[in-house]
Structures are given as C-alpha cells and as structure tokens.
N, C-alpha and C positions, 0 to 999 in steps of 0.2 A: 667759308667752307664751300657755300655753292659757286663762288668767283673763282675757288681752285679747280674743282671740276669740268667749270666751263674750258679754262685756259688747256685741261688734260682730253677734255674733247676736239677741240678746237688743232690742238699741237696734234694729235693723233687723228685726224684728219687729214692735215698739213703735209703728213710725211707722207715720202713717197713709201715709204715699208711695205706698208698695207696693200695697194693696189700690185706691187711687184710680185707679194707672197701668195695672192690671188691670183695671178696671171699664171705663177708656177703652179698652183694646184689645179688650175684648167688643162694646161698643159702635161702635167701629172696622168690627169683622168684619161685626156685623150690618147696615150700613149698607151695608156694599161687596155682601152677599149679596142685600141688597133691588134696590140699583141695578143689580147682574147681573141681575137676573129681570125687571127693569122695560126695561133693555135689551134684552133678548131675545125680550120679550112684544114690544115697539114694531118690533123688527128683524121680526118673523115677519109681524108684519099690515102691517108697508110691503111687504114680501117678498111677500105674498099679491094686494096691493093694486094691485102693479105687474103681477103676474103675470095679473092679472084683464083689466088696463088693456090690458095687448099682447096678449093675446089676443083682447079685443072688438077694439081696432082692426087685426088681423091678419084677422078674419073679415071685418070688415068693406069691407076695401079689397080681397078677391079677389073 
C-alpha cells in the first residue's frame, strides 16, 4: 500500500500538469489584478469627469 502511494506521488510529480495549471492560475491572478486597477483608474476619472460636468452646469444655470 505504502509502495502504491509512493509510485502516485512520485508519477504526479513527474507530470508536467501540475506546474502548467500553476503557471495558469498565476497568470489568472495577474490579469484579474491588472483589470481591477484599470477599472478603477477608468471608474475615478468618469467619477471626476461627471463631477466636473455638474458642477460647471450647476454654476452655470444659477
């Protein structure tokens, strides 16, 4: 039993699966952390852009 074990440690080691499905889920992360900051950047300057907008026409119409 412990000789099967070894050989199912050993073989899944071996493969390359492992390090590829790791290498996608780094790559995963880093994508989703680019698109959060690029969201955010885009979210602050619509947010700024609008706030700019009601404002001028706010002064403007009293």
């Amino acid at each position: 039993m412990l000789s099967n074990l070894k050989r199912g440690v050993v073989k899944f080691l071996k493969a390359e699966d492992g390090p590829t499905a790791v290498e996608y889920a780094v790559m995963l992360a880093l994508i989703i952390v680019v698109c959060i900051a690029a969201i955010s950047a885009l979210g602050s300057n619509a947010s700024n852009t609008f706030s700019y907008v009601g404002n001028t026409v706010n002064t403007t119409s009293s």
